[in-house]
C-alpha positions as CSV (number, residue, x, y, z in Angstrom):
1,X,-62.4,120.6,347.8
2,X,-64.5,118.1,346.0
3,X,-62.0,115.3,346.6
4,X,-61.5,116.5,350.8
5,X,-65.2,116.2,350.8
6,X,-67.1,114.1,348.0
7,X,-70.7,114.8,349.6
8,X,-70.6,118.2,349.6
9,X,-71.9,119.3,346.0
10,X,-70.1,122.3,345.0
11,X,-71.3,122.5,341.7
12,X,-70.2,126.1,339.6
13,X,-73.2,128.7,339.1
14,X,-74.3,130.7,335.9
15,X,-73.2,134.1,335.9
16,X,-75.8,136.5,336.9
17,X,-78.0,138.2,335.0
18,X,-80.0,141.2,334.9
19,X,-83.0,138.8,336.1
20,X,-81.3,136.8,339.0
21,X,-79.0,139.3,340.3
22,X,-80.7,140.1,343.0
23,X,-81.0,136.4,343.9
24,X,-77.8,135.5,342.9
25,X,-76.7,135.8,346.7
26,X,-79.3,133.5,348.1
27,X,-78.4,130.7,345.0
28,X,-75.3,130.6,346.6
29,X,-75.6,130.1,349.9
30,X,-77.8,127.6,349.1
31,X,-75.8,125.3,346.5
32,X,-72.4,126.0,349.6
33,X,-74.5,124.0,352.3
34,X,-73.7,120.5,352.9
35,X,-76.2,117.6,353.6
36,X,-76.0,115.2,356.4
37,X,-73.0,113.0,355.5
38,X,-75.3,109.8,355.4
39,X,-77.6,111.1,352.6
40,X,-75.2,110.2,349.9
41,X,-76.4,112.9,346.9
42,X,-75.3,111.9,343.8
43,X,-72.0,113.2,342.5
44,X,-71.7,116.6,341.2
45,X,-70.1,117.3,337.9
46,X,-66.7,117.6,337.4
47,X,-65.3,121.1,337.7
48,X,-64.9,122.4,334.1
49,X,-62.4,125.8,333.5
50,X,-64.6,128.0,331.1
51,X,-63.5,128.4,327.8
52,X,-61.0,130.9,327.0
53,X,-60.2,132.5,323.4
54,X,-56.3,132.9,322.6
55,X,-55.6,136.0,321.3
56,X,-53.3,133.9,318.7
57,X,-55.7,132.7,317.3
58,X,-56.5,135.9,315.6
59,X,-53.0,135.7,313.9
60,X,-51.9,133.8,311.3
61,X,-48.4,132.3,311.9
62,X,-46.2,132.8,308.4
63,X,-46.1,129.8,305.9
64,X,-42.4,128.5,305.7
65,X,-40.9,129.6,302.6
66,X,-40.9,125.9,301.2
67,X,-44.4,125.4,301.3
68,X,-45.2,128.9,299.9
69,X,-42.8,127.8,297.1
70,X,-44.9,124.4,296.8
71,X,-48.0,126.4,296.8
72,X,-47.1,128.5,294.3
73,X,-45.5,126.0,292.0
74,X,-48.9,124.1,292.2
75,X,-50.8,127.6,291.2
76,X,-48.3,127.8,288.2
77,X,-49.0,124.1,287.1
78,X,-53.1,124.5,287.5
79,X,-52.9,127.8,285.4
80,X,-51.1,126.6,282.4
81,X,-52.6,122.8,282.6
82,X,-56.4,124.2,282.9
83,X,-55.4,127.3,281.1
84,X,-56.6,129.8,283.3
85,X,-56.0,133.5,282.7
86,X,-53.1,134.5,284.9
87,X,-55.6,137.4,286.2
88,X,-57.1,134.6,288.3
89,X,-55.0,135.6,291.3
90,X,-56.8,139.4,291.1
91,X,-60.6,137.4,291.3
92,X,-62.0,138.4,294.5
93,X,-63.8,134.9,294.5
94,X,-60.8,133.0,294.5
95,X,-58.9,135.0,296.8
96,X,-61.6,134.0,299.1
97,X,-61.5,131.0,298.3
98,X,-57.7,130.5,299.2
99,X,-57.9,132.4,302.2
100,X,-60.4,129.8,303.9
101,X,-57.9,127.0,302.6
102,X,-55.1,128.3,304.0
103,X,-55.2,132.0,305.6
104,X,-51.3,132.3,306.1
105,X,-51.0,131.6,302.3
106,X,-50.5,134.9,300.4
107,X,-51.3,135.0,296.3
108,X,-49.1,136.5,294.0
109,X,-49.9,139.5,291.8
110,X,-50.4,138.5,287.9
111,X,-47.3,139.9,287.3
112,X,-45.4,137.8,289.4
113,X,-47.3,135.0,287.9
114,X,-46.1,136.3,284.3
115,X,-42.8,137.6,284.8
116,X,-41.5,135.4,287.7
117,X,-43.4,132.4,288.5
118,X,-44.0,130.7,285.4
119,X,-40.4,131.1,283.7
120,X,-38.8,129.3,286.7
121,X,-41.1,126.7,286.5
122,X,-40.5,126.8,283.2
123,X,-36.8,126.8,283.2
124,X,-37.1,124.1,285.6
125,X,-38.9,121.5,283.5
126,X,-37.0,122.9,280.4
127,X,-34.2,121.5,281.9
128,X,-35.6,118.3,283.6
129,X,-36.9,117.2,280.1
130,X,-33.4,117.9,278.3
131,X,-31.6,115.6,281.4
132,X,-34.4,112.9,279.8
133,X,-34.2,113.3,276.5
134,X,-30.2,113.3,276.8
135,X,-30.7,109.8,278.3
136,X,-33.1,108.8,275.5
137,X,-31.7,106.2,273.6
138,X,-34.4,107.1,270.1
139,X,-36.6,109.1,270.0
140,X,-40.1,109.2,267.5
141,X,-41.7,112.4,267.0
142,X,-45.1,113.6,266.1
143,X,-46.0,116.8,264.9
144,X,-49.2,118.9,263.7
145,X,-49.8,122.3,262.9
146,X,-53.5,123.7,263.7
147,X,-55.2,127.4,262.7
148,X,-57.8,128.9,265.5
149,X,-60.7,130.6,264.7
150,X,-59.0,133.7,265.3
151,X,-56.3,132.5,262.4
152,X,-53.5,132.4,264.3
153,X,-51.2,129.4,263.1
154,X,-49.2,127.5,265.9
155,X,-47.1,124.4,265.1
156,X,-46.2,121.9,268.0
157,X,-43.7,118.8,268.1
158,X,-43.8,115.7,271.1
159,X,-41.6,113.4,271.6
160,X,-41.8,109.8,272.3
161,X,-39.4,107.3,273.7
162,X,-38.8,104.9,276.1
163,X,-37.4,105.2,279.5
164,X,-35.0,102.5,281.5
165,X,-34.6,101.9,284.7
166,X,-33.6,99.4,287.4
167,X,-37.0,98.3,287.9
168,X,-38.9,98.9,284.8
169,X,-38.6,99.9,280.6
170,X,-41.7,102.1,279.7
171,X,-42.9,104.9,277.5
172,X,-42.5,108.4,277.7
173,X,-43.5,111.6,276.0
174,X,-42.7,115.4,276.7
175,X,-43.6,118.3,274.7
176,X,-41.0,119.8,273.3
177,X,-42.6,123.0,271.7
178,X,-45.7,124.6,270.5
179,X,-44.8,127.7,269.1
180,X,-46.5,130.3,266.8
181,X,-46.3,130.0,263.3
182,X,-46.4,132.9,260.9
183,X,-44.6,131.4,258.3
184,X,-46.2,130.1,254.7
185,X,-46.9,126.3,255.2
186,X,-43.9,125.0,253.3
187,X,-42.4,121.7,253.3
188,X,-39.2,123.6,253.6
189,X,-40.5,125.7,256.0
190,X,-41.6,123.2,258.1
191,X,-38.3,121.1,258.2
192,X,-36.7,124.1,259.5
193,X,-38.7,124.7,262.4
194,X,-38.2,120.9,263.0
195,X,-34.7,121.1,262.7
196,X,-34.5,124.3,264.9
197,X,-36.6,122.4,267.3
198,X,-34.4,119.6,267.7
199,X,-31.2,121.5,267.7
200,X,-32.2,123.1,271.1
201,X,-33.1,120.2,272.7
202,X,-29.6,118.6,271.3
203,X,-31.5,115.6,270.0
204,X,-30.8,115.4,266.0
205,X,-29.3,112.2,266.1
206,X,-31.5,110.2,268.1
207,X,-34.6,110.6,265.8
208,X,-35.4,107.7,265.1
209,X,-39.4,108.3,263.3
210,X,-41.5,111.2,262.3
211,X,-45.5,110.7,262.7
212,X,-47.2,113.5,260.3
213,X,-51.0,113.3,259.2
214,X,-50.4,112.3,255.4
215,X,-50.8,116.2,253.9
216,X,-48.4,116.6,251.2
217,X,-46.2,119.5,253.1
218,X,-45.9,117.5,256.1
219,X,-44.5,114.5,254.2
220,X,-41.6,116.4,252.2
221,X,-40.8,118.4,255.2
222,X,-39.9,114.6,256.7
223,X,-38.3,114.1,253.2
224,X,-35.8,117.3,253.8
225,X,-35.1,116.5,257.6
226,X,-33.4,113.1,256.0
227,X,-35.9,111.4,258.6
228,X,-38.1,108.1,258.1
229,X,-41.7,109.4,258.1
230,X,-45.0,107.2,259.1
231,X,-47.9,108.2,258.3
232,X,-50.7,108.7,260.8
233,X,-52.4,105.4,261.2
234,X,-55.6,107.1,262.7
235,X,-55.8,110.0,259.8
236,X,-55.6,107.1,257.2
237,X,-58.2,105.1,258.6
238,X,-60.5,108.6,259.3
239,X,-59.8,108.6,255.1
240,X,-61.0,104.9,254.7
241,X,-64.4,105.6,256.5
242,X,-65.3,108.6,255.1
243,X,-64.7,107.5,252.1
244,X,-66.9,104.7,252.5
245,X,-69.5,107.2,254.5
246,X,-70.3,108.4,250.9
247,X,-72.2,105.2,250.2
248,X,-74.9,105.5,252.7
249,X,-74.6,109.8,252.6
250,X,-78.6,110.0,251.9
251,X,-79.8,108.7,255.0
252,X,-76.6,111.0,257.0
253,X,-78.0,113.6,255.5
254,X,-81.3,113.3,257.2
255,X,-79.8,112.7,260.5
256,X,-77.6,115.7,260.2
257,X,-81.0,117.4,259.6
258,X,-82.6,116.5,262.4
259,X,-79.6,116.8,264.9
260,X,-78.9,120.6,263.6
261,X,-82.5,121.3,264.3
262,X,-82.7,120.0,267.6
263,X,-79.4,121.9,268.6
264,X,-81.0,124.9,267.2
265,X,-84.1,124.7,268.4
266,X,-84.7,124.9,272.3
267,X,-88.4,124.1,272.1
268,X,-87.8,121.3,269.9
269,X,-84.8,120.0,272.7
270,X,-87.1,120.6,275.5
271,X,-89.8,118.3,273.7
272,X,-87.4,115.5,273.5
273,X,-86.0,116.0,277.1
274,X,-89.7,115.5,278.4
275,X,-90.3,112.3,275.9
276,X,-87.4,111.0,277.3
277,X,-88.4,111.5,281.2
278,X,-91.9,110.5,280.2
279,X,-90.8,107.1,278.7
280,X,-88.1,106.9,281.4
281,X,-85.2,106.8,279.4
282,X,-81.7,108.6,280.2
283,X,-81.8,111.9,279.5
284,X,-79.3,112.4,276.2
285,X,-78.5,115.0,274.0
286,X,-77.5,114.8,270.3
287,X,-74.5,115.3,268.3
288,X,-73.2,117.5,265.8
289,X,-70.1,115.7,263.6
290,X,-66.9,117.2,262.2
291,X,-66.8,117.1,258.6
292,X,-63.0,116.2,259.0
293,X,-63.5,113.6,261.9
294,X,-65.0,110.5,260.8
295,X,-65.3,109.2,264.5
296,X,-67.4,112.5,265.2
297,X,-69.8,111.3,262.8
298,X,-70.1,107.8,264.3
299,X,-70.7,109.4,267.5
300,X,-73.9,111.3,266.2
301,X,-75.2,108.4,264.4
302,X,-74.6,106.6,268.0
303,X,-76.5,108.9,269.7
304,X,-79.0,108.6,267.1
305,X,-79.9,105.3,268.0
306,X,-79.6,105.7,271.7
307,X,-82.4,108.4,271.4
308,X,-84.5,106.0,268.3
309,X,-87.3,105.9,269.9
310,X,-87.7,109.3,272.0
311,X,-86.9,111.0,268.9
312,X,-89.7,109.4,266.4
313,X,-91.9,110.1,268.8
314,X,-90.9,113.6,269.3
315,X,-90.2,114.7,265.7
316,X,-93.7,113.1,265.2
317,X,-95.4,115.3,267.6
318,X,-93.1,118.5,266.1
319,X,-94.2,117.6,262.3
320,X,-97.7,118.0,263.9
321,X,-97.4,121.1,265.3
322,X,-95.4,122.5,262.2
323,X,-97.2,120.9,259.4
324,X,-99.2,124.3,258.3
325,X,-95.5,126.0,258.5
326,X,-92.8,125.9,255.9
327,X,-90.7,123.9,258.2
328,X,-90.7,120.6,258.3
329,X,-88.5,117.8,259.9
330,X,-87.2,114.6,257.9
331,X,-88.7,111.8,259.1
332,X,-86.1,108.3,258.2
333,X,-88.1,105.4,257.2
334,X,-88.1,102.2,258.7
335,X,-86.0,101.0,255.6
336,X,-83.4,104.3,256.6
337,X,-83.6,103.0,260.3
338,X,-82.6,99.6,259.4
339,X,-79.2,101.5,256.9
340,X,-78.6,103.1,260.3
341,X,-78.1,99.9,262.3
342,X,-76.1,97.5,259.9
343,X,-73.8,100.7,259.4
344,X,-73.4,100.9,263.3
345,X,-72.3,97.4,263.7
346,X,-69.8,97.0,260.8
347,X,-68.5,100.9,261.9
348,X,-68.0,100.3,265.3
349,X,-64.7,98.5,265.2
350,X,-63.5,100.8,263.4
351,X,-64.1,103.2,265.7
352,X,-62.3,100.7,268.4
353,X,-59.3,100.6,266.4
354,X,-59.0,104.5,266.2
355,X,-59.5,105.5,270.1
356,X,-57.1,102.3,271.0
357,X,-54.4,103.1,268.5
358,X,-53.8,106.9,269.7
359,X,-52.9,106.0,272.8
360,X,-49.2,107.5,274.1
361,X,-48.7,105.6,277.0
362,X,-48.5,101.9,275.2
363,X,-46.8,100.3,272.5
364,X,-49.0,100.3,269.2
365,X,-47.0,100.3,266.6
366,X,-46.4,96.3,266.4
367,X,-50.0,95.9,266.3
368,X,-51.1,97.8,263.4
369,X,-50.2,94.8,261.1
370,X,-52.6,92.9,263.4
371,X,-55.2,95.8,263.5
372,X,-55.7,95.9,259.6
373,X,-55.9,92.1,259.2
374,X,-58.8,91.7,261.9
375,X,-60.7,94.9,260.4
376,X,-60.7,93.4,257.1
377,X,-61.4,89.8,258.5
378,X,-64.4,91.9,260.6
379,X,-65.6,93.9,256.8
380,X,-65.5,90.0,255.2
381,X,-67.3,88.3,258.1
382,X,-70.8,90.8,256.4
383,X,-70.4,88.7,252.8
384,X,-73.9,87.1,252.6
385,X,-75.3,88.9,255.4
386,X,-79.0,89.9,254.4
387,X,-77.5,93.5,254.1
388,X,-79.1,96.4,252.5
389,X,-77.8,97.8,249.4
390,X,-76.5,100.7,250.6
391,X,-74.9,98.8,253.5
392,X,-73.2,96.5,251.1
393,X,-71.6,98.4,249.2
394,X,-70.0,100.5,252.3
395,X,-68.3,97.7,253.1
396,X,-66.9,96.9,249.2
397,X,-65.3,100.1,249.5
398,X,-64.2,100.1,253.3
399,X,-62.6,96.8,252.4
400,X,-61.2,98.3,249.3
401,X,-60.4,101.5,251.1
402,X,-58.2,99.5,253.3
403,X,-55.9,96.9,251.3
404,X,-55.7,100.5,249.1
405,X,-53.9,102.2,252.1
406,X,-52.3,99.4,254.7
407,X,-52.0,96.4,252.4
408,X,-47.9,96.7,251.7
409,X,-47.3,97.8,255.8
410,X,-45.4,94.1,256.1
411,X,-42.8,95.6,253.4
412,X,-42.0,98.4,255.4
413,X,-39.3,98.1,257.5
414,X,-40.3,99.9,260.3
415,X,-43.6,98.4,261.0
416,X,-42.5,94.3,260.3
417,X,-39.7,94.8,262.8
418,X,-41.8,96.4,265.3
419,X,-44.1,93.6,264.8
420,X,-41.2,90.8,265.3
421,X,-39.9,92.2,268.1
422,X,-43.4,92.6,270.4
423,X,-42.9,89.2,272.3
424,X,-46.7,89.0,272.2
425,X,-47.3,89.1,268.4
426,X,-43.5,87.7,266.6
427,X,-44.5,85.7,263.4
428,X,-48.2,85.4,264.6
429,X,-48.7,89.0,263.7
430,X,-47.9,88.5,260.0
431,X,-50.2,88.1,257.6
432,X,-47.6,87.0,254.2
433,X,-44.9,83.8,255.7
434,X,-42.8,85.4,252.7
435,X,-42.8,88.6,254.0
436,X,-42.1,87.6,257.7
437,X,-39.0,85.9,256.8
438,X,-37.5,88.9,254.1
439,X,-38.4,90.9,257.6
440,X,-36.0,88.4,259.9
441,X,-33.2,88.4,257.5
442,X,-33.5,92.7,257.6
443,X,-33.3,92.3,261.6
444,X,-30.4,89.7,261.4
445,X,-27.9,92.0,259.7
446,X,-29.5,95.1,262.0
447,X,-28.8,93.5,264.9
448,X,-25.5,92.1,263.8
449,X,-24.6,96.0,262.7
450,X,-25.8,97.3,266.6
451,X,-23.5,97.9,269.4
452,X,-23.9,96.6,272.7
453,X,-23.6,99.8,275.2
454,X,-24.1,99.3,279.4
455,X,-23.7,95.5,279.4
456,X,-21.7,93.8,281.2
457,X,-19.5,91.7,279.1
458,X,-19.7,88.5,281.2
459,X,-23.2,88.5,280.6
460,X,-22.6,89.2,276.9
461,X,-21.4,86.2,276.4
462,X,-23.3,84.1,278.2
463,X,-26.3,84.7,275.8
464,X,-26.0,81.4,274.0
465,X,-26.3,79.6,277.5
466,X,-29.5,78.2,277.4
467,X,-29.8,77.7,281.0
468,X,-28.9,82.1,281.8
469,X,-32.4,83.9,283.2
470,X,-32.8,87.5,283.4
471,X,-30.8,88.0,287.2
472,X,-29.2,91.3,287.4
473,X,-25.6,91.2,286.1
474,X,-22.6,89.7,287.8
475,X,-19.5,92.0,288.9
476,X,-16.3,90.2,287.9
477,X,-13.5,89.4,290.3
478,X,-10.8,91.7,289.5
479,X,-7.5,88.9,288.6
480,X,-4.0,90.3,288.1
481,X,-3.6,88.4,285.2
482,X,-6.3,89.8,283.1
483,X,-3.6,93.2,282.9
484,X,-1.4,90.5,281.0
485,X,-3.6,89.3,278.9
486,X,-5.5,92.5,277.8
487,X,-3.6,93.2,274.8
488,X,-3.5,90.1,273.7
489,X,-7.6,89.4,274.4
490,X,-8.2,92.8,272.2
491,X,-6.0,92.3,269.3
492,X,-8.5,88.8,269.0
493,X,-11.7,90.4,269.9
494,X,-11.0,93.0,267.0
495,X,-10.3,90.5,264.3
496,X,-12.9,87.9,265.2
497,X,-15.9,90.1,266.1
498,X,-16.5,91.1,262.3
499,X,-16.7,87.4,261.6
500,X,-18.9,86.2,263.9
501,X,-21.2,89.6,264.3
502,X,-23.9,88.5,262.2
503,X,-23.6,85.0,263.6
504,X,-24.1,86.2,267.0
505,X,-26.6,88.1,265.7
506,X,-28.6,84.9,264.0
507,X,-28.2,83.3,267.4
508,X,-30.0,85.8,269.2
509,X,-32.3,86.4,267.2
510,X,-33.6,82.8,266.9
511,X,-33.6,82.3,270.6
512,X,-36.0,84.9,271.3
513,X,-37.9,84.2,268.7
514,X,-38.2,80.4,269.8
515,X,-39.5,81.7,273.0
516,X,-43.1,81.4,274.1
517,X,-45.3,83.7,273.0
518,X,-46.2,86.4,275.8
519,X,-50.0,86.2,276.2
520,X,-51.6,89.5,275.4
521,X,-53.8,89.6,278.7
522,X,-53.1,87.6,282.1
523,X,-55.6,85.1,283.4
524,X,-57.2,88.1,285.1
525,X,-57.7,89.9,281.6
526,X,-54.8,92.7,282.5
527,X,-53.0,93.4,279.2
528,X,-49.6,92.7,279.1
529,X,-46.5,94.9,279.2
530,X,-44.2,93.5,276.2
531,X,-41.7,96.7,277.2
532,X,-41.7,94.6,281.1
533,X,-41.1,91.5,279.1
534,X,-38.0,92.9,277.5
535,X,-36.8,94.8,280.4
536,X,-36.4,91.4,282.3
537,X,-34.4,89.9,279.8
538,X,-32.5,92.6,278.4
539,X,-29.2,90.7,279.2
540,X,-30.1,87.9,277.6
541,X,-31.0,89.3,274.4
542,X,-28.4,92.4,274.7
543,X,-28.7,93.6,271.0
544,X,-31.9,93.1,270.5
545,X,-33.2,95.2,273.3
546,X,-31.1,98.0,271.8
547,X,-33.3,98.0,268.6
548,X,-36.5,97.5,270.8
549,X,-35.6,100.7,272.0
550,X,-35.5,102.3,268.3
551,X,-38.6,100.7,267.0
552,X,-41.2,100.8,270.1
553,X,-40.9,104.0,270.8
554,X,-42.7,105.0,267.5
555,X,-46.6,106.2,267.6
556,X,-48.8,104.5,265.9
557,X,-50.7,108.2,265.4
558,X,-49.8,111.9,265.6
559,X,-53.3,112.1,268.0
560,X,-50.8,112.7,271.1
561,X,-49.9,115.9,269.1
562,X,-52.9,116.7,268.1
563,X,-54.2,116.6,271.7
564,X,-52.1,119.4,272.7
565,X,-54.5,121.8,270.5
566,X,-57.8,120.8,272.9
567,X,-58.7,120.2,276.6
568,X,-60.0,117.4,277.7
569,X,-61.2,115.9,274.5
570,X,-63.0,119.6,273.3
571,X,-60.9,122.0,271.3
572,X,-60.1,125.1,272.0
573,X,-63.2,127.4,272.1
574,X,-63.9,131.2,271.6
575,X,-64.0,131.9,275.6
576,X,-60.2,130.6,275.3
577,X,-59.5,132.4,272.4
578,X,-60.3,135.7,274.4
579,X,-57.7,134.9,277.1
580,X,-55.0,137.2,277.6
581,X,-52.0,137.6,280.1
């Protein structure tokens, strides 16, 4: 109608209420008369159909059985990851919650969740982890043991090792049990649930290292496996610094003092929060240490500092108010200020050393070498500082702490080959020449002693060709010939290849080592990947990538282990311990 006659403004009407019913006749008689054709009215509105409500949208269509197998897999992998209780699905708050997400989605019961749900997904990754660890060329273990609150004793084993590719050579880790323990803490003992361990992931022969904090048990279980044990870099070093904690113990005394009686005291914590807002500083709480975790104690004595001057003027204000009590706060001196802050600064690297060392994702087992020759360059660099007393003879016994514990890792075996083979450290990361060079001769006749597996032979022996980069291999051309020959080319191979083994082996060796040094960080400051390094030129250096696979894979820490026993850096509390199915 509108587009037959443009001037005549049919526009629609409101429906009629109880108020213009009775005019609703004259409204529209009205609005349905056209003007004179010459008065050009402005253009009506567009005709718009009224909005109508589809009764389907008061049903939920069905979820296809894939994604409600997705969803459900990803409700299995957020309970046993953020260990919830499994009677999450029966909270009325969550089921709320995952009815506004996704209405169509229904929530299993808990016993589904128990009974069904999480031993597929467990048999799944049981057996995704096994097709890995088949594949594994070594494999370095750490393991722990850990007692709750409740007492109950568990016992967990990782695995470490690195993973090949097309495109890349990296690290990998898997879990491969953590497992109640009601046993007595034997070494024998122990090795047993090791050994049982590894028999049902089929991985006996492929260990390659055992990482253990340095507790006598640990070590002769390691002994009875007949498997080379290294000892926990990170727990040795937490025995070094509390060891030289003792020296300066007076003035942590005081601090532990004062920090217990802030945590126990909420007036005493509210007083500080308003000093802090008052003088505009961040708002920061204190610490409590762990006797057992010398980095926990660090962390107090940081926060200690942070808070310096809130807190003397808050415990000032408190001795105030409490001096005609029994109570009364220790106030440090200027003098135990001063112990504080020369203990920070010669502690801190330490403390460096210890968070960068348990990581599981990079290679840091070549670098401890490195690590305890810069920490005792860093303890030596305080000679003739104007140090206090107390201060100067925390670093005597750091210093003698630590040539004590680390100062014969370039005659083990293990370490001085790790360090060798790290493209970025090689000779450089040796502190002894002597000692380097006993280390090279080892690797020779290892190397000499290694088969070459998934090579292509061509490639083989163009190793000694100088002018051969790391392209992907070559196929040969199949040649009629070569069927002729065969016999004869064996029967050589197998009485020349003793011979010249440890030859080839010398060859190889000196080549890569005669290689530039692989900068630690880029020109952007990115660390380096030496694992990348040796991935692009595993067919030039054949045998050695082989042993690179044995001797990078090793932790420099059991921390990755440790880890499974706390969430997010906070170990497992009571509200966890009360967690049932």
């Amino acid at each position: 109608m509108s587009k037959k006659h443009p001037t005549l403004p049919i526009t629609r009407q409101p429906a009629l209420s109880v108020n213009n019913e009775e005019t609703g006749e004259d409204n529209l008689i009205q609005t349905a008369i056209a003007g004179p054709s010459t008065a050009h009215p402005p253009q009506p509105k567009r005709f718009c159909p009224l909005r109508t409500q589809n009764i389907l949208q008061y049903f939920h269509k069905p979820l296809p059985l894939k994604k409600q197998k997705e969803i459900d897999r990803q409700l299995v992998v957020m309970i046993a990851k953020e260990y919830h209780p499994f009677s999450i699905v029966e909270d009325k708050e969550f089921i709320k919650f995952i009815h506004l997400l996704n209405p169509s989605y229904k929530l299993p019961t808990r016993k589904t969740v128990s009974a069904s749900l999480i031993p597929a997904t467990y048999d799944e990754i049981h057996k995704t982890v096994k097709i890995r660890l088949n594949r594994a060329f070594a494999i370095c273990l750490t393991t722990d043991g850990w007692t709750s609150r409740s007492n109950d004793s568990f016992y967990s084993v990782t695995a470490h090792y690195i993973v090949e590719d097309e495109k890349n050579t990296y690290l990998a880790s898997d879990l491969l049990g953590c497992v109640s323990y009601t046993e007595r803490h034997t070494g024998e003992n122990i090795a047993n649930k090791i050994t049982c361990m590894l028999a049902e992931w089929d991985i006996n022969n492929k260990i390659t290292a055992v990482v253990t904090d340095n507790a006598a048990n640990m070590k002769l279980a390691v002994r009875i496996g007949s498997w080379r044990h290294w000892g926990c870099f990170a727990h040795s070093l937490n025995l070094v610094t509390q060891s030289g904690l003792k020296e300066i113990q007076e003035v942590l005394d005081k601090i532990k003092v004062i920090v217990r009686f802030f945590h126990k005291s909420s007036h005493a914590y509210s007083k500080l929060k308003e000093t802090q807002e008052r003088m505009e500083l961040p708002i920061l709480k204190l610490k409590n240490d762990v006797p057992t975790r010398w980095n926990s104690t660090y962390a107090m004595i940081h926060r200690v500092l942070e808070t310096k001057n809130a807190l003397i003027s808050t415990l000032a204000l408190l001795n105030v108010s409490l001096a005609t009590s029994d109570e009364q706060i220790p106030l440090l001196t200027s003098e135990e200020w001063t112990i504080v802050e020369q203990s920070m600064q010669i502690l801190q690297m330490f403390d460096v050393v210890t968070t960068t060392l348990s990581a599981e994702s990079k290679v840091t087992v070549s670098s401890l070498i490195i690590y305890y020759r810069e920490l005792s360059k860093h303890l030596k660099s305080f000679n003739g500082s104007n140090l206090k007393p107390e201060v100067e003879n925390l670093v005597k016994k750091l210093l003698s702490e630590l040539n004590r514990r680390f100062g014969d890792m370039e005659d083990n075996e293990l370490i001085s080959q790790s360090t060798i083979l790290d493209p970025r450290f090689k000779k450089f990361g040796f502190i002894n020449a002597e000692k380097y060079k006993k280390a090279v001769q080892k690797l020779y006749h290892k190397i000499a002693n290694t088969r070459v597996t998934n090579v292509n032979s061509t490639i083989y022996e163009q190793v000694n060709n100088d002018d051969f980069t790391a392209d992907a291999p070559k196929t040969k051309k199949d040649n009629p010939l070569d069927i002729l020959w065969k016999d004869f080319d064996s029967e050589i191979q197998m009485h020349t290849k003793p011979r010249n083994a440890l030859a080839a082996a010398i060859v190889e060796l000196d080549k890569y080592l005669d290689e530039p040094i692989l900068p630690r960080q880029d020109s952007e400051g990115v660390s380096q990947d030496p694992l990348l390094w040796c991935h692009q030129r595993r067919y030039i250096y054949p045998r050695l990538y082989q042993i690179v696979k044995t001797r990078l894979c090793v932790m420099a820490t059991s921390v990755p282990c440790e880890r499974i026993f706390s969430h997010a850096g906070q170990t497992v509390n009571e509200k966890r311990e009360r967690l049932t199915t």
